[in-house]
Structure formats: C-alpha cells, structure tokens
N, CA, C and O atoms as a GROMACS GRO file, in nm:
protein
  480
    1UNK      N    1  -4.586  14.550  15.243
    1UNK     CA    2  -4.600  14.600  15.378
    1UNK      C    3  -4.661  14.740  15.373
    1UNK      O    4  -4.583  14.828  15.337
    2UNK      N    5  -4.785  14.778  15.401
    2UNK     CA    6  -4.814  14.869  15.392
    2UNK      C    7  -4.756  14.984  15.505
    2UNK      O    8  -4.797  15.099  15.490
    3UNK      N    9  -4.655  14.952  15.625
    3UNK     CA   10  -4.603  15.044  15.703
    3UNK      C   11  -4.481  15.101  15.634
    3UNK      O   12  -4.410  15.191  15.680
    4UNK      N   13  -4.467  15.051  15.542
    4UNK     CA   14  -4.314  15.039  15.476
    4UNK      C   15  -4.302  15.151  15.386
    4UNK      O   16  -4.373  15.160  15.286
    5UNK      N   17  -4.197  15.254  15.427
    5UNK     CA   18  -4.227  15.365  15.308
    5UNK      C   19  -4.090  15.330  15.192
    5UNK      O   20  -4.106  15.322  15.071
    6UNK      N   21  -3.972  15.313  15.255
    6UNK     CA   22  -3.901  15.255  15.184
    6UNK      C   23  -3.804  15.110  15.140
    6UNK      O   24  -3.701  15.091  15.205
    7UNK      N   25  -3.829  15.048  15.070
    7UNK     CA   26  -3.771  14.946  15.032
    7UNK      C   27  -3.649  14.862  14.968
    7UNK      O   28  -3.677  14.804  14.863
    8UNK      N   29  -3.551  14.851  15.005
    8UNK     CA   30  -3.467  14.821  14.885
    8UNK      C   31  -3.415  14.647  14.916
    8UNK      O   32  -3.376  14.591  15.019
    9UNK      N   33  -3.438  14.594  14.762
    9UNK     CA   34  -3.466  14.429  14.724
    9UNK      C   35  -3.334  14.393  14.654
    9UNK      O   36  -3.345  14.418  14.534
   10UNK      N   37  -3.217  14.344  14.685
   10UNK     CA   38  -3.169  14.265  14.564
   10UNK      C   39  -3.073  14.396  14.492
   10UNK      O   40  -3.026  14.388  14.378
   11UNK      N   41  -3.058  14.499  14.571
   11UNK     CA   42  -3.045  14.604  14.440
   11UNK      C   43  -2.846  14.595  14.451
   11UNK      O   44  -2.780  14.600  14.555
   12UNK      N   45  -2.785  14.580  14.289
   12UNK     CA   46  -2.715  14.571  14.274
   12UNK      C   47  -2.692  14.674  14.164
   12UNK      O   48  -2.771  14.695  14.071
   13UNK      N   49  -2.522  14.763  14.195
   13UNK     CA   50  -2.532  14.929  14.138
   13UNK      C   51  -2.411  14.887  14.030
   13UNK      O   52  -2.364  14.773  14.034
   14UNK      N   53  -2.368  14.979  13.940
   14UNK     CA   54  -2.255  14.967  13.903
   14UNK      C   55  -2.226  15.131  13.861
   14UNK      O   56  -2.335  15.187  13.869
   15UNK      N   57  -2.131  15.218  13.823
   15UNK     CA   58  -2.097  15.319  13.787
   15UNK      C   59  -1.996  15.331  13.776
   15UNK      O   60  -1.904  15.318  13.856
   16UNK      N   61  -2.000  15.386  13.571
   16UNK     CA   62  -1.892  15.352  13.499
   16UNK      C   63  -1.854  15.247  13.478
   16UNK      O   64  -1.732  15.240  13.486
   17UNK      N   65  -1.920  15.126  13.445
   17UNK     CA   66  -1.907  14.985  13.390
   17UNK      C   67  -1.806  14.961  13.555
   17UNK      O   68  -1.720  14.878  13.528
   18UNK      N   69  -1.795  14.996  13.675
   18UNK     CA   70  -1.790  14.906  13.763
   18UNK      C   71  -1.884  14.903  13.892
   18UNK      O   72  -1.947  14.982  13.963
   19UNK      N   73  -1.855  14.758  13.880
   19UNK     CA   74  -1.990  14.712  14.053
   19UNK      C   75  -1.926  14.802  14.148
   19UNK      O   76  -1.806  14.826  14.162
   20UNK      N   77  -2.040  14.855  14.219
   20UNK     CA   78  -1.981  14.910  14.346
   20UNK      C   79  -2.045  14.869  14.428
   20UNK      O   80  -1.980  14.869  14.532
   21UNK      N   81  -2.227  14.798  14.453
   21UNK     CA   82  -2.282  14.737  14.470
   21UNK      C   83  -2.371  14.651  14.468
   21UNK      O   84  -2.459  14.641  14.383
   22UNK      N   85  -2.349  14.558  14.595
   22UNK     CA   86  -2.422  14.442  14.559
   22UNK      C   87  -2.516  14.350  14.634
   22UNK      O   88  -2.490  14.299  14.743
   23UNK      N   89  -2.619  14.335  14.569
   23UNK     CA   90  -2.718  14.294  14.691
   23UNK      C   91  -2.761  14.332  14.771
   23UNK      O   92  -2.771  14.248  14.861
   24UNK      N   93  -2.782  14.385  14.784
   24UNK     CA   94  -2.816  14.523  14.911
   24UNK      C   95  -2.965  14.522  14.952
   24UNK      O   96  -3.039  14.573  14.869
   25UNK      N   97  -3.035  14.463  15.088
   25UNK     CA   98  -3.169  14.475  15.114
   25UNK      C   99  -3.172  14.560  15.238
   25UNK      O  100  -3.084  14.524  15.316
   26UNK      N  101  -3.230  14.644  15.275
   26UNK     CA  102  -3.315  14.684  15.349
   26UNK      C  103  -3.446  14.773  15.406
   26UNK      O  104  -3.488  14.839  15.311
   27UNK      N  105  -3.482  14.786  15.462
   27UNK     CA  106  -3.621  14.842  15.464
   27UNK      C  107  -3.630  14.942  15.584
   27UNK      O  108  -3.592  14.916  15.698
   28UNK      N  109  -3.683  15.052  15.544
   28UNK     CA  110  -3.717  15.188  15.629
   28UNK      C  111  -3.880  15.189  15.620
   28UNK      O  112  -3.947  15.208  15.518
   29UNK      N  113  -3.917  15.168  15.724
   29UNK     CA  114  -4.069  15.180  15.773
   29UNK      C  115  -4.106  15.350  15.805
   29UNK      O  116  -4.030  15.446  15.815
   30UNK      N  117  -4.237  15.344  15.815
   30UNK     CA  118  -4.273  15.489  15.847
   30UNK      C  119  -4.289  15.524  15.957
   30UNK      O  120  -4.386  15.491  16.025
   31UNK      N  121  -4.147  15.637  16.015
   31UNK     CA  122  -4.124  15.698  16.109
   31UNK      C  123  -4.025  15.635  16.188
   31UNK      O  124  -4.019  15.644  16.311
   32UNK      N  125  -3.937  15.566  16.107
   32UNK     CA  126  -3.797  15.560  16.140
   32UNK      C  127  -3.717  15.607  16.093
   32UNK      O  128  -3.735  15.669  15.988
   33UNK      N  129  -3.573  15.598  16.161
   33UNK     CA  130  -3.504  15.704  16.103
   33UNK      C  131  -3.354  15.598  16.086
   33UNK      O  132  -3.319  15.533  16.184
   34UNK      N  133  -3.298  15.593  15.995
   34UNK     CA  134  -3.174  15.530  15.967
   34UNK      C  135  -3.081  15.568  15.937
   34UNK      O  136  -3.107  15.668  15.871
   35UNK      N  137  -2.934  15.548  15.944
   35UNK     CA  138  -2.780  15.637  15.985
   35UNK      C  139  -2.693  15.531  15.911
   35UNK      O  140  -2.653  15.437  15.980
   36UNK      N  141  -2.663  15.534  15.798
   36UNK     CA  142  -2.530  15.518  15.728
   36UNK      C  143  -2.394  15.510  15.776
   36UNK      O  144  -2.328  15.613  15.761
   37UNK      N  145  -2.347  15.426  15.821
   37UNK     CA  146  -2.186  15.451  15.873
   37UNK      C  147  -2.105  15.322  15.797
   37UNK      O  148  -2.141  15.206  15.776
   38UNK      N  149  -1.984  15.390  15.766
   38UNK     CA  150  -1.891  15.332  15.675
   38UNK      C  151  -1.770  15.384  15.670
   38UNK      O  152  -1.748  15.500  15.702
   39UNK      N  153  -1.664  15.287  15.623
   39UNK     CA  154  -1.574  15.393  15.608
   39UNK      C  155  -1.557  15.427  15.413
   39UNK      O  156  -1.606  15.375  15.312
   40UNK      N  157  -1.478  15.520  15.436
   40UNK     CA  158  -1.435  15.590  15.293
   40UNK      C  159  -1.448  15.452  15.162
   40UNK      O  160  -1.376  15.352  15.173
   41UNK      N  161  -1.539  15.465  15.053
   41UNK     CA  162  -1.533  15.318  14.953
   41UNK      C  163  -1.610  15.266  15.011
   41UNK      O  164  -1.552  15.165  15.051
   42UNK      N  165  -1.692  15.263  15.040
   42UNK     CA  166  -1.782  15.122  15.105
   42UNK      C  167  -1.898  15.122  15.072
   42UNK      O  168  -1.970  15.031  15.112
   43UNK      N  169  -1.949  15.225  14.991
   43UNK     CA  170  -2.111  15.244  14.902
   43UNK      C  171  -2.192  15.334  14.946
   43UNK      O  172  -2.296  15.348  14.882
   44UNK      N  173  -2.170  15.427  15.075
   44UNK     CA  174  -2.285  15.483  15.167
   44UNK      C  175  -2.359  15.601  15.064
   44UNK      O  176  -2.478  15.631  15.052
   45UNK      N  177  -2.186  15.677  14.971
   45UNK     CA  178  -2.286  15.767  14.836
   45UNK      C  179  -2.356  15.685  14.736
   45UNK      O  180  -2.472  15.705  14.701
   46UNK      N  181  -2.268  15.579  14.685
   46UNK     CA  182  -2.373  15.541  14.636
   46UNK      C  183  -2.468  15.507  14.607
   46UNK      O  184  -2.528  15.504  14.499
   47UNK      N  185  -2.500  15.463  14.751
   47UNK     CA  186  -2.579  15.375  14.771
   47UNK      C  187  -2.720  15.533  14.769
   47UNK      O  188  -2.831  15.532  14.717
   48UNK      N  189  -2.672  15.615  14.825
   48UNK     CA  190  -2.829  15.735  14.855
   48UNK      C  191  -2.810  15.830  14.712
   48UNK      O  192  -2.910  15.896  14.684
   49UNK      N  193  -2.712  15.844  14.634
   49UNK     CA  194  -2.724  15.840  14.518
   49UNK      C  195  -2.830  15.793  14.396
   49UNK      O  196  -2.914  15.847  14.323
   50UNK      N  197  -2.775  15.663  14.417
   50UNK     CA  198  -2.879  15.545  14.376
   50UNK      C  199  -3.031  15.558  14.371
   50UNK      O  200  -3.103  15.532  14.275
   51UNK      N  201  -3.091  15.629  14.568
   51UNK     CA  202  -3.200  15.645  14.572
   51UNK      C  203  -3.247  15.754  14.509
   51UNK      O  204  -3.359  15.756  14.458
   52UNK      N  205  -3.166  15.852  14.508
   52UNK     CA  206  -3.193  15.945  14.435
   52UNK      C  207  -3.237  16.000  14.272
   52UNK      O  208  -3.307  16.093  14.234
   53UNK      N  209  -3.160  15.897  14.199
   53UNK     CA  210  -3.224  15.876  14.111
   53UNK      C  211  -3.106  15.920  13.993
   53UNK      O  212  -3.122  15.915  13.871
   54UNK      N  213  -2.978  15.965  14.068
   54UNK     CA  214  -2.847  16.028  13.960
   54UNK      C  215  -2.842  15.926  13.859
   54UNK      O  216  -2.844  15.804  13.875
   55UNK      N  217  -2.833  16.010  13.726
   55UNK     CA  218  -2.758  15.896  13.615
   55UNK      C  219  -2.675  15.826  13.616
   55UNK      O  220  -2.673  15.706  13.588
   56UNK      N  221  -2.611  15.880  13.643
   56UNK     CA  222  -2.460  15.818  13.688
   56UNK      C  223  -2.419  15.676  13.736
   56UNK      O  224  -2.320  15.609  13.710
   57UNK      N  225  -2.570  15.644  13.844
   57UNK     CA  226  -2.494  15.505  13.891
   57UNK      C  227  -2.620  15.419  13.801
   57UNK      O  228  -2.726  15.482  13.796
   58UNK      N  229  -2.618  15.308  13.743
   58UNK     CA  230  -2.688  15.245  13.701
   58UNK      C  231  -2.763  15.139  13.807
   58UNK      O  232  -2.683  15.066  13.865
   59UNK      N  233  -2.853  15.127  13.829
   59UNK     CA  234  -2.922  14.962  13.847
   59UNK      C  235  -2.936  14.853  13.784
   59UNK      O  236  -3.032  14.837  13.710
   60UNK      N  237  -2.838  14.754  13.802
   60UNK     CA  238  -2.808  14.628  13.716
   60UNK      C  239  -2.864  14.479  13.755
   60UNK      O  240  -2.836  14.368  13.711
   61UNK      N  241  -2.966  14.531  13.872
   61UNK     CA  242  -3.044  14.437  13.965
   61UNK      C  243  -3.129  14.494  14.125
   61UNK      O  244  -3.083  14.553  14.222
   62UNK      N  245  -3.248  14.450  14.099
   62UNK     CA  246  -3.344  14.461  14.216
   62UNK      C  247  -3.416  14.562  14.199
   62UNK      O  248  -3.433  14.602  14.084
   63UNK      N  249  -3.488  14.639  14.326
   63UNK     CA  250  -3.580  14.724  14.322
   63UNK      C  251  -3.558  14.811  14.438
   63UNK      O  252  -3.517  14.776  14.549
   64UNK      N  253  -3.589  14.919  14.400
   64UNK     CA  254  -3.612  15.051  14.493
   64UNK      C  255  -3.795  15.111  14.484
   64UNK      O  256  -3.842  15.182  14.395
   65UNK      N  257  -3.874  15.046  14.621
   65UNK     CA  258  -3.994  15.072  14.645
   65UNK      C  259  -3.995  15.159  14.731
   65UNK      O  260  -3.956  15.133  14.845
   66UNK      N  261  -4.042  15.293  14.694
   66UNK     CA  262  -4.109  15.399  14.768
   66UNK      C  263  -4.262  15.396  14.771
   66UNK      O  264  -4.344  15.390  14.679
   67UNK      N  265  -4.279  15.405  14.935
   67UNK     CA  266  -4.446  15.387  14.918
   67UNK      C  267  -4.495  15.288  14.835
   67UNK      O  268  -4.604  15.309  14.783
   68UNK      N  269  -4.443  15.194  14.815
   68UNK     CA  270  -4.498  15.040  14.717
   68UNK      C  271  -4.502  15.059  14.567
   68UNK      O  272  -4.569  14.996  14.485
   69UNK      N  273  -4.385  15.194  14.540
   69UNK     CA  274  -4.396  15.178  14.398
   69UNK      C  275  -4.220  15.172  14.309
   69UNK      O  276  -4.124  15.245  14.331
   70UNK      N  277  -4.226  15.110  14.256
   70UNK     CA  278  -4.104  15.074  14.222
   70UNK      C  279  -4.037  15.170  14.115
   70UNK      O  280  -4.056  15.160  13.994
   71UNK      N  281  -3.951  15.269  14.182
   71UNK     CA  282  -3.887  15.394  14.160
   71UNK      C  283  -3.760  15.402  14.033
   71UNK      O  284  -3.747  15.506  13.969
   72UNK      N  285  -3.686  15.301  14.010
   72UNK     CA  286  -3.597  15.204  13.943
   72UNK      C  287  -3.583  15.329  13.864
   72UNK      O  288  -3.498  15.410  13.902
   73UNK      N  289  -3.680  15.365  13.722
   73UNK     CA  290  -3.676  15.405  13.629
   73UNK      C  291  -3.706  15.543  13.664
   73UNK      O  292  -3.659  15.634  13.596
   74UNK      N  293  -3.761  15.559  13.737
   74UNK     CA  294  -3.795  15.764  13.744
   74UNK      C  295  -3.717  15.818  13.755
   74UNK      O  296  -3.633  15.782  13.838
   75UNK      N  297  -3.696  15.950  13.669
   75UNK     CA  298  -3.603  16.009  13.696
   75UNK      C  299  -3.605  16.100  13.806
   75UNK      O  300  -3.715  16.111  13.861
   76UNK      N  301  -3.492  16.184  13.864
   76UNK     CA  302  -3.499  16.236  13.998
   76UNK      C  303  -3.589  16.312  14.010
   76UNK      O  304  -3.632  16.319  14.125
   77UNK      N  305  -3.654  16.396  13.911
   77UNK     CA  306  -3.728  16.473  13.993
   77UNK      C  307  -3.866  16.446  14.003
   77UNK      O  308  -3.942  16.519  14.066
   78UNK      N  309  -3.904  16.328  13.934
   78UNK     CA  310  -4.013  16.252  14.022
   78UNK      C  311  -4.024  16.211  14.123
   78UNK      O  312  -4.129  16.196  14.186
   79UNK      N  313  -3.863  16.171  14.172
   79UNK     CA  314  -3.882  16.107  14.279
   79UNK      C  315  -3.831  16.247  14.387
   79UNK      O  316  -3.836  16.223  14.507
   80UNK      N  317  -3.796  16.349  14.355
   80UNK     CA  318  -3.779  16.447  14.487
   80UNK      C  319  -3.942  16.483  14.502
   80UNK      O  320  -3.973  16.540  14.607
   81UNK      N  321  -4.074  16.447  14.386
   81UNK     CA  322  -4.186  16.501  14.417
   81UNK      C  323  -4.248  16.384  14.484
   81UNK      O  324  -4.367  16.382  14.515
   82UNK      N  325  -4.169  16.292  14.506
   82UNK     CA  326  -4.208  16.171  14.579
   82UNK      C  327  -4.172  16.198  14.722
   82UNK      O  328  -4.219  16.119  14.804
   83UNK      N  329  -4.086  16.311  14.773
   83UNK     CA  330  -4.047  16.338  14.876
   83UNK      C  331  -3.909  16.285  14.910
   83UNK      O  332  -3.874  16.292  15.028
   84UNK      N  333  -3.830  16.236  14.824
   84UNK     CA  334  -3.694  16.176  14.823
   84UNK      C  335  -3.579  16.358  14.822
   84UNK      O  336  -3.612  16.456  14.756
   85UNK      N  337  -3.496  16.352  14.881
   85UNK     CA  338  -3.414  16.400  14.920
   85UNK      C  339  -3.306  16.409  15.006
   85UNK      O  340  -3.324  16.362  15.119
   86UNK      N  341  -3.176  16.469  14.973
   86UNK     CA  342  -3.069  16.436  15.066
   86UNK      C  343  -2.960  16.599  15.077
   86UNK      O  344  -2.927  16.686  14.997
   87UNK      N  345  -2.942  16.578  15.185
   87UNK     CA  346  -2.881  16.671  15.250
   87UNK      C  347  -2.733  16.693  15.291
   87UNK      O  348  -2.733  16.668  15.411
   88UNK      N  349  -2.648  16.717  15.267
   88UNK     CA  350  -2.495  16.678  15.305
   88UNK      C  351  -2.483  16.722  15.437
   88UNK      O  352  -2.551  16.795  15.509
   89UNK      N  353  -2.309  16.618  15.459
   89UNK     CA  354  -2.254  16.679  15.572
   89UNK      C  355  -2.223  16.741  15.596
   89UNK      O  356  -2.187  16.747  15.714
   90UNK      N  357  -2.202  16.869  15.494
   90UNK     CA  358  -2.161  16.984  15.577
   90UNK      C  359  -2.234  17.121  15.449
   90UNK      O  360  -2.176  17.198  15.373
   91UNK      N  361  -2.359  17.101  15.472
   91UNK     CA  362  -2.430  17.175  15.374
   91UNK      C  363  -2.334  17.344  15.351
   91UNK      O  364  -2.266  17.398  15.438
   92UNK      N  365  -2.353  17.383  15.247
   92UNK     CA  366  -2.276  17.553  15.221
   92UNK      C  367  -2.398  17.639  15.293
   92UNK      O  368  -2.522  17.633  15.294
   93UNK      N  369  -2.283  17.732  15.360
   93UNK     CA  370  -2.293  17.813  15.431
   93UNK      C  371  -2.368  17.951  15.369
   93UNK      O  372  -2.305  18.033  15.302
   94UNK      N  373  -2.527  17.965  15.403
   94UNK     CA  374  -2.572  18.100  15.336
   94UNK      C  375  -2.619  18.193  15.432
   94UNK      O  376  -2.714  18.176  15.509
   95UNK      N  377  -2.530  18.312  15.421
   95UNK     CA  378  -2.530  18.411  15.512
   95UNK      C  379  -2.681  18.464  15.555
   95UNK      O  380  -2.754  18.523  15.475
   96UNK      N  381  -2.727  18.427  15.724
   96UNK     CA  382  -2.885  18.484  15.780
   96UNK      C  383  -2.973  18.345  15.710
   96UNK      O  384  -3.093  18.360  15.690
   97UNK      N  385  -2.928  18.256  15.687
   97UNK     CA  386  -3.010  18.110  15.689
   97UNK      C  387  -2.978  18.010  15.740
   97UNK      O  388  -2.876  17.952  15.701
   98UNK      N  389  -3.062  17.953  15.854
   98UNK     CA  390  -3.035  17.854  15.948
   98UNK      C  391  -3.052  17.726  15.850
   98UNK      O  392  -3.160  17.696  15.798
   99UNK      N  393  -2.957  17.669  15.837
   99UNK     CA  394  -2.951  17.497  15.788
   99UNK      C  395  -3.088  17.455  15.837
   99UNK      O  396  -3.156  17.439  15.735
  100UNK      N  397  -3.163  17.429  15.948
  100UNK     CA  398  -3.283  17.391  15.978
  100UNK      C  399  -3.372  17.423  15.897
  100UNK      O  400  -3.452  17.351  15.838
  101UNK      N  401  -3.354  17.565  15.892
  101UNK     CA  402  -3.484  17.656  15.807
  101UNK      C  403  -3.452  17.590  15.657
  101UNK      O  404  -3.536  17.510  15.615
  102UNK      N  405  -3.353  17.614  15.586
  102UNK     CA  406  -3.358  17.549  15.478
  102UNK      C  407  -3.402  17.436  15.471
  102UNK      O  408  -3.488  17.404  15.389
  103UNK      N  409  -3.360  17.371  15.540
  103UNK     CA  410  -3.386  17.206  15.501
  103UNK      C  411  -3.567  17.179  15.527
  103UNK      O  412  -3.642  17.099  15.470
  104UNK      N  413  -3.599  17.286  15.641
  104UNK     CA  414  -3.734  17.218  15.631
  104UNK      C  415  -3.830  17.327  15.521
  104UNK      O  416  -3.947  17.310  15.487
  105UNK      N  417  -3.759  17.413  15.490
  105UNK     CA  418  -3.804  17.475  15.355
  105UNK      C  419  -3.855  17.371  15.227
  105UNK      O  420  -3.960  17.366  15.164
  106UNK      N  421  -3.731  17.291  15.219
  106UNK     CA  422  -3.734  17.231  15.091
  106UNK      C  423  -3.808  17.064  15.105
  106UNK      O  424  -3.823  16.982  15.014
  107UNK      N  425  -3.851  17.049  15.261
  107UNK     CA  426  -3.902  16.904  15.314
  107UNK      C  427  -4.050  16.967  15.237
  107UNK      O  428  -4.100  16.910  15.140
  108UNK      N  429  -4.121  17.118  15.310
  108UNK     CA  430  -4.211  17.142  15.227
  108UNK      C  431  -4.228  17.142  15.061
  108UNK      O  432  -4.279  17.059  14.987
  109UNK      N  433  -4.172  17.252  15.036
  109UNK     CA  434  -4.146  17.243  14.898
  109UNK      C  435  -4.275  17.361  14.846
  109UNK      O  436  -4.312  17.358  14.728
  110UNK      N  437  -4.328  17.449  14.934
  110UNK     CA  438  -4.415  17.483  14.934
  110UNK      C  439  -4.450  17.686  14.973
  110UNK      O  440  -4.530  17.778  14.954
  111UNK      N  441  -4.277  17.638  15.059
  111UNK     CA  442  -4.308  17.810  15.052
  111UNK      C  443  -4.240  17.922  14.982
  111UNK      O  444  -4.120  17.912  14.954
  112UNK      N  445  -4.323  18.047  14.948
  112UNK     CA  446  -4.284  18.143  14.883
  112UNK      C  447  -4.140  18.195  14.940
  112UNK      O  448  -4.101  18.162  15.051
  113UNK      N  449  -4.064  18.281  14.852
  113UNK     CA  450  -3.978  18.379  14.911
  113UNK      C  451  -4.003  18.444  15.026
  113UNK      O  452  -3.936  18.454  15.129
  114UNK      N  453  -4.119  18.492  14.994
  114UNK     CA  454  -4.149  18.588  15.074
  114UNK      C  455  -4.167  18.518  15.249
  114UNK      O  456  -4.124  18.569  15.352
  115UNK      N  457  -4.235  18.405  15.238
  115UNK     CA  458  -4.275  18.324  15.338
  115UNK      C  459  -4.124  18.303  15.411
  115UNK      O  460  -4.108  18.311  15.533
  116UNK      N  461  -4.037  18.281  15.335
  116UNK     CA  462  -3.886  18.244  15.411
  116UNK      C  463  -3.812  18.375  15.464
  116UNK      O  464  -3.745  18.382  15.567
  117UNK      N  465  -3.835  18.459  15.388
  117UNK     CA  466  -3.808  18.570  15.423
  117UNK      C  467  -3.883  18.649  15.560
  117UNK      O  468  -3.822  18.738  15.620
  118UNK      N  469  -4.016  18.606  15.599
  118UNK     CA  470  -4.070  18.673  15.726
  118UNK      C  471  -4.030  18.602  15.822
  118UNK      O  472  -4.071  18.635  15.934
  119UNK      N  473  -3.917  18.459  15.809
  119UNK     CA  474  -3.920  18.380  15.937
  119UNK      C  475  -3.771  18.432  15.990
  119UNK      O  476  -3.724  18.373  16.087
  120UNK      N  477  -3.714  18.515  15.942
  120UNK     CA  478  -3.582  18.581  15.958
  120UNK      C  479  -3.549  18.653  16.104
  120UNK      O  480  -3.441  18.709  16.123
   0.00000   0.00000   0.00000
C-alpha cells in the first residue's frame, strides 16, 4: 500500500522467554492518528516498545513495515532516523520548556541549542 506508513503483520512478541504477544495486525496510513487503550497487562508497552526497536522484547513472528520496509532487525536508532518515536504520559518536567516545544524539537531532530533557546 503505498498510503501506508505503518504496518504491523502477524507480529508475535515475547520478553524474557514469555509471550506477551500475539498476532497482532494493524495498519496506520499516512495522516492518521491512532490511540492505544487498555487496561494495565494487556500489551499497549509492549506492543510500542516493540516498534521501537528495545532489546528487550524479542520478535518471534511477523513484520513491522515502516514506509514498506521491514524494520524487524534495525536497531533503534535507525529506526528513530526513520522518524519512529514515543513520548510518555506524563513526560519529566524541565523547568521554562513547554512539552510541545520539546516534542516538536525532537519530531525535527534538527535544531541547534541555540535555535531552542531563541523560542523561549
């Protein structure tokens, strides 16, 4: 699908020799936006973990396609130069920096100190 920026096929996780998931398909097109809800145990870290690229959880089945390329094996920081990234719920608090500003700081990836520093 060439509208398709992200993909996930079949993908089954495990961490620490146990399944946590299994089978898992779905697909994020370009310029949608998708919302995780679960309760506590139910895979939602692992599962964006996973995309992320942590050691920690293994892939023991399927595929993770970004932009039509199958991400499986890269390690994370190929794939944060792939534009993969995640943000918590309740990001730490840095005194005279708006959560916005950061986050779209690092969506770029592009600006100087100094540049963050004149938007103050």
């Amino acid at each position: 699908m060439s509208d398709t920026t992200l993909e996930i096929k079949d993908l089954s996780v495990e961490v620490e020799g146990r399944q946590i998931l299994h089978d898992i398909n779905f697909t994020v097109k370009t310029g949608e936006t998708h919302v995780l809800f679960g309760p506590n145990g139910s895979g939602k870290t692992t599962l964006l973990m996973t995309i992320m690229g942590s050691p920690k959880y293994k892939v023991t089945r399927g595929s993770i396609m970004l932009k039509g390329k199958d991400i499986v094996n890269l390690p994370m920081d190929e794939r944060a130069r792939m534009g993969i990234g995640m943000s918590m719920q309740r990001p730490p608090v840095v005194r005279g920096v708006k959560t916005r500003d950061m986050v779209t700081a690092c969506a770029r990836g592009r600006e100087t100190e100094e540049e963050l520093n004149s938007k103050k």
